[in-house]
C-alpha positions, 0 to 999 in steps of 0.5 A: 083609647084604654078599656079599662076593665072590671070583674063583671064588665069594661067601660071605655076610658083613657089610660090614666082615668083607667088606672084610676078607676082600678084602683077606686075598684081595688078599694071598694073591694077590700073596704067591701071584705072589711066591712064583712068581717067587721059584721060577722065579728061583731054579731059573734061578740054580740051573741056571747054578750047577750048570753052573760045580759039575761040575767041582769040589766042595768042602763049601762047594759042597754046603752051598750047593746044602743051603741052596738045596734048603732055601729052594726047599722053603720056598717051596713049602711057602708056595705050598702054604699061600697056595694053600689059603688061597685055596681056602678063601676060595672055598669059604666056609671061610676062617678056620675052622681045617682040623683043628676048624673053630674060628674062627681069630682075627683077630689071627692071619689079619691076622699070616699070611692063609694060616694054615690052624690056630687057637691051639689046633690050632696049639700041639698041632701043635708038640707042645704047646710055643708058639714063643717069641716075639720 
């Protein structure tokens, strides 16, 4: 049996599940970097908009300053996601689902490396209603 293995740990599984999980952690790493610079360039972005805001304010302003608090949001909960996602990987758990310990299916990590649910949590924690699809 293959070891796969992970920056901070191994975790023991066949060849072809070993490649995969690689390349889910590859992922995870450079959507991680991304999210990053995302964050920092949209604080400096921020920061230089503020500075022409106070003087005047209009509604459109504070919409704007909305949605940007919004997107800022956003990715921080994405960080928080990738980063469970990688330690999960390094604790041997990836692709058990946090809430019941369910295999997650591969179909769903190959869609989002970092889904932290399987179906079934998941719809229970959109109140039982699956999102309509495109």
């Amino acid at each position: 049996m293959k070891v796969a293995r992970t920056s901070r740990g191994q975790v023991r599984v066949g060849s072809e599940e070993a490649s995969r999980w690689a390349s889910f952690e590859a992922r995870l790493r450079a959507e991680r970097e991304e999210v990053d610079k995302a964050l920092a360039a949209d604080t400096v972005a921020t920061e230089e908009l503020a500075e022409g805001w106070q003087d005047r304010d209009s509604p459109s302003e504070d919409e704007i300053r909305e949605m940007e608090y919004a997107q800022r949001q956003a990715l921080r909960w994405r960080l928080r996601l990738v980063d469970e996602a990688l330690n999960r990987l390094n604790a041997g758990t990836y692709g058990s689902c946090r809430e019941c310990s369910a295999s997650i299916g591969l179909r769903c990590l190959e869609t989002d490396p970092a889904t932290p649910l399987c179906v079934s949590c998941q719809v229970a924690a959109e109140g039982g209603r699956r999102k309509p699809t495109l």
